[in-house]
N, C-alpha and C positions, 0 to 999 in steps of 0.2 A: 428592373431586375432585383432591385435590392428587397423591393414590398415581396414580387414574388415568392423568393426563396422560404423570406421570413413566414409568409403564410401558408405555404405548402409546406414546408420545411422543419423548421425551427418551432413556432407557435406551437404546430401540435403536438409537438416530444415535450415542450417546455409545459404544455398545459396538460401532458398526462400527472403530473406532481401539482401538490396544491398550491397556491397562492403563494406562501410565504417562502415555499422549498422555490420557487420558480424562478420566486426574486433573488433570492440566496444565488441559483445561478449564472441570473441577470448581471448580479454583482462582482460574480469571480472573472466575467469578461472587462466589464465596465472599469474595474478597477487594472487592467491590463492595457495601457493608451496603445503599446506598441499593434497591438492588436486592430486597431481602427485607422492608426496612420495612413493606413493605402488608402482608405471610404474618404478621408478628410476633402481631397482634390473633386472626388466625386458629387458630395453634399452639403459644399460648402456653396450658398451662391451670394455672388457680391455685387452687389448691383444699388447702387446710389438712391434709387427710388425705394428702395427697402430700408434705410437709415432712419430710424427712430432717435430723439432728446426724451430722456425720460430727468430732468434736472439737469446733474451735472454728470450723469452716464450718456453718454455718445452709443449707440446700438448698432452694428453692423446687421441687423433686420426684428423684426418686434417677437420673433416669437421664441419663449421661455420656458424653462421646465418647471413645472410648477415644484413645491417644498413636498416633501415627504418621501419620494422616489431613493432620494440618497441621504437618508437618517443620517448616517455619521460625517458626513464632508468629505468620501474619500473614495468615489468616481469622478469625480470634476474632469479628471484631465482627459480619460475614456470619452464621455459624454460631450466634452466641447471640438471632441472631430466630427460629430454627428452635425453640425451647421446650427447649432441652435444659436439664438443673438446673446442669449445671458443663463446663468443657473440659477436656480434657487435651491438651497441644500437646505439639509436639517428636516423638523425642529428642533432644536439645540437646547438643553438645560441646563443649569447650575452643576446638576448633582446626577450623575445616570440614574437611567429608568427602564425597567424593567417591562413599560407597556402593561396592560391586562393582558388575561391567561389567555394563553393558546387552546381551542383557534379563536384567528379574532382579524380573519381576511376571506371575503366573498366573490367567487365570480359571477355575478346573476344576467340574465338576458339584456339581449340588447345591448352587447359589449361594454356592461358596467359593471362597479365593486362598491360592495359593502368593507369597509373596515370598522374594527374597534380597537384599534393597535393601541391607543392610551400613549403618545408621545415616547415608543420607545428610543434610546439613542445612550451613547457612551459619556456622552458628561462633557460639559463645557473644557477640562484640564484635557484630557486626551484628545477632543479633537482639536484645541489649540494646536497640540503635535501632530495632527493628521494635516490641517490648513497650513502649519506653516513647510512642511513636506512639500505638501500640493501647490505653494505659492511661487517656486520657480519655474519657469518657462509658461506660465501660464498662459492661456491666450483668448482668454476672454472674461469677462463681468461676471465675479462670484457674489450672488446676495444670499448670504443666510437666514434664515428663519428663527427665532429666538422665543422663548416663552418663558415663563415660571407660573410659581403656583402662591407668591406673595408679589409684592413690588419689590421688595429688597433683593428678593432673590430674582427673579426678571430684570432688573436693573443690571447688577450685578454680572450675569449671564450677559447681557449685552455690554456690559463694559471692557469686557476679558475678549468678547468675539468679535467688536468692530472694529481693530487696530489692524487685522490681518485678511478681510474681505473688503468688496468695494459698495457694499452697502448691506441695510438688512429689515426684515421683513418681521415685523411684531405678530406673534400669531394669538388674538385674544381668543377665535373664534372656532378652534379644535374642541367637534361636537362629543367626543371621547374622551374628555379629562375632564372632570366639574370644578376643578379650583381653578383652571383656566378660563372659567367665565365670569367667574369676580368681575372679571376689567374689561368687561360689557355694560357694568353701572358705570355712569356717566361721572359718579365723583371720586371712583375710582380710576376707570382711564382718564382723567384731569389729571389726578396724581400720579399716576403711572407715567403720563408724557412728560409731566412736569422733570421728574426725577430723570428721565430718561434725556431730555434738555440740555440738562445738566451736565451727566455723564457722556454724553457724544466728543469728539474730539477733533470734531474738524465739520466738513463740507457732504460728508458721505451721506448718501438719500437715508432713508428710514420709511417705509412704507408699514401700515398696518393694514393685515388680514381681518376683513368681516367677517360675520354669517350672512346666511341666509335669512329671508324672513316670507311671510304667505298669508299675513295679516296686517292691517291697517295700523293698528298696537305694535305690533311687528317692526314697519316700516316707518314708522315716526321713531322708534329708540334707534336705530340703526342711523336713521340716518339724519338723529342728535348727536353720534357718537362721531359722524362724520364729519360735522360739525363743529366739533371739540380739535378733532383730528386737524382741520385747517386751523384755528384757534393756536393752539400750541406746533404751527408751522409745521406739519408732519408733511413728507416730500411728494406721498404717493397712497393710494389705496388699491390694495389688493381684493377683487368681488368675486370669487365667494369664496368660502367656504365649502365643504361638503352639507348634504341635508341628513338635519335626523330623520333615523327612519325605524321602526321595530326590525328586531333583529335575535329571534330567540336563542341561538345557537350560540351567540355574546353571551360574554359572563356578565356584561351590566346590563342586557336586553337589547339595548340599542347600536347603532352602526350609522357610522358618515356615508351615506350616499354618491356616488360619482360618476360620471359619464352622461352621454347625450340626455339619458332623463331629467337631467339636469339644468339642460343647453338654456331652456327658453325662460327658467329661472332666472340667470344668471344675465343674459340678456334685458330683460326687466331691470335688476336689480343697477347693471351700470348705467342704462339710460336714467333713472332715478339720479345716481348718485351725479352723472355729469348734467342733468336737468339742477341738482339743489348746487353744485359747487361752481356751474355757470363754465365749466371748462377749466378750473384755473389751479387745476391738481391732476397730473397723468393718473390715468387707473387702469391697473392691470386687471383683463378678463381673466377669469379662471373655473370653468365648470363647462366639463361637455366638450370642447373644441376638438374636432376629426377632421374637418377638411379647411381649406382656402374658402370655403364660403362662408364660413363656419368666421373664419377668422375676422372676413369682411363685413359682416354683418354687427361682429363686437366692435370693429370702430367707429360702424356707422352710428352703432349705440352711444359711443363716446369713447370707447378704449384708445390707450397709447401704445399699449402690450396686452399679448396674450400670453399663457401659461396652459402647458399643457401636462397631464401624466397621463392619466383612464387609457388615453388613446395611443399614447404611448406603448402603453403594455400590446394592446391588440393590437395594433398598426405597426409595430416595429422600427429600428432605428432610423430608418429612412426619411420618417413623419416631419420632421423638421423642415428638410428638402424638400418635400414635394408640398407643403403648408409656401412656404417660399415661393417655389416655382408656380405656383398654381396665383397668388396674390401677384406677379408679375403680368400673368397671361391678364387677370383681370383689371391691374392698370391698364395695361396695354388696348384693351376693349373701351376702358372709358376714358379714354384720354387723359386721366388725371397723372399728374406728372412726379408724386409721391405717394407714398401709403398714409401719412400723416393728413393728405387733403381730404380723407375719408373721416375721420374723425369726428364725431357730433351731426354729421350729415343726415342723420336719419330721424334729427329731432328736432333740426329744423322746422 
């Protein structure tokens, strides 16, 4: 009922407005919990074979919003009636940001998006005030996304935001900032984690977001940096990223790439990374995912979690649920007695 509505319904009023107006009023709901309350009983499903360990997060089911959907950290409460296991908010920075000029958000075929949004968000001081708002009643795993454009100031920014979420998610690999890829060199994220080591305060995960890659040159620095990543004990990897892609209508030329075109990228990229790391780092999928098969086929890659947005937008709030319910029907087919026993299965 709920996919229905939203696709007959909702979708096509929401997508007479462009991209960013649409999200704008994504948000005026999302940021309204009382509003979803009644949906929560509906798309919430709990079922013990869906319980994901990502560390020392416990997951009532694997699958996540991926970062970027809610820039400032202040839909969380909206969003966690939807059934999803965890969020991922942000990216978060030191200092607000203004993003590149408008427009700089795409709806292209095949129910995917270009952006070149350039990390916009209110600044690490204000949404301190929005998280810690957001941190009572809360009911479920808030991981922020964190970036800068030095170490001092990415440090920083992550020392102020992990006291008040239950982990967070280092974003090296936003194809739309260029000082954000500094710490894609390998002597840089050394010192990046190192510094980041330091400033943690406890037990809470820390995951770092990749890129993509589509060459051999490519695929050796990436996954040196993952490398690194296990090195200085980092909890988790996030795979992928968005893809560059030409993008004339940007004020920088280019746009992060997202959805299904994406899928079989993304796929590659975490059997890679659970082929070099032998299994012994959860990694969150992230590019493309639309259905339960979708979902089954990134653990059979290696994943521990998925992360979803693209699909999101065109699928509607119900996605979560029915991603769920569908990963249920297909334990139930193969007799496997968690979602966890799928993991790494497929590279075998």
């Amino acid at each position: 009922m709920e996919f229905s509505l939203y696709k007959s319904l909702a979708r096509p009023a929401i997508f007479l407005t462009g991209p960013e107006t649409a999200h704008g009023i994504a948000a005026w709901f999302f940021k309204r919990p009382w509003l979803w309350g009644f949906l929560r009983r509906r798309l919430s499903v709990e079922d013990e074979r869906l319980h994901v360990k990502l560390g020392p997060l416990r997951l009532s089911n694997p699958v996540g919003l991926a970062a970027g959907f809610d820039k400032n950290c202040e839909m969380s409460k909206g969003l966690l009636q939807l059934g999803f296991g965890y969020l991922t908010l942000g990216t978060v920075t030191l200092k607000p940001r203004e993003g590149n000029p408008k427009p700089r958000i795409w709806r292209r075929p095949g129910n995917s998006i270009v952006n070149s949004m350039g990390l916009p968000n209110v600044g690490a001081q204000q949404i301190i005030t929005i998280l810690t708002n957001e941190k009572t009643k809360r009911t479920g795993p808030i991981i922020v996304s964190v970036s800068g454009l030095s170490v001092e100031e990415f440090v920083e920014c992550f020392r102020q935001i992990e006291p008040l979420v239950d982990g967070t998610e280092l974003n090296i690999s936003s194809p739309n900032t260029a000082g954000v890829r500094i710490f894609q060199e390998i002597t840089t994220l050394s010192k990046l984690l190192d510094e980041i080591g330091k400033a943690r305060s406890g037990t809470k995960p820390i995951w770092v977001k990749i890129p993509p890659y589509f060459n051999e040159e490519q695929r050796e620095k990436v996954l040196d940096m993952v490398e690194v990543c296990i090195r200085k004990s980092i909890d988790g990897i996030t795979a992928i990223n968005t893809k560059i892609v030409q993008e004339p209508r940007a004020s920088i030329g280019t746009g992060g790439l997202s959805g299904p075109p994406i899928f079989e990228d993304m796929i590659r990229i975490v059997g890679d990374v659970y082929d070099q790391t032998r299994g012994k780092i959860p990694i969150n999928a992230c590019g493309g995912i639309s259905s339960a098969i979708n979902v089954w086929r990134a653990f059979e890659s290696g994943a521990s979690s998925v992360q979803i947005y693209t699909a999101f937008i065109y699928e509607g709030p119900a996605l979560a649920s029915k991603l769920n319910r569908g990963l249920l029907r297909m334990l139930q087919t193969s007799k496997l007695s968690s979602i966890n026993d799928v993991t790494g299965t497929g590279t075998r």
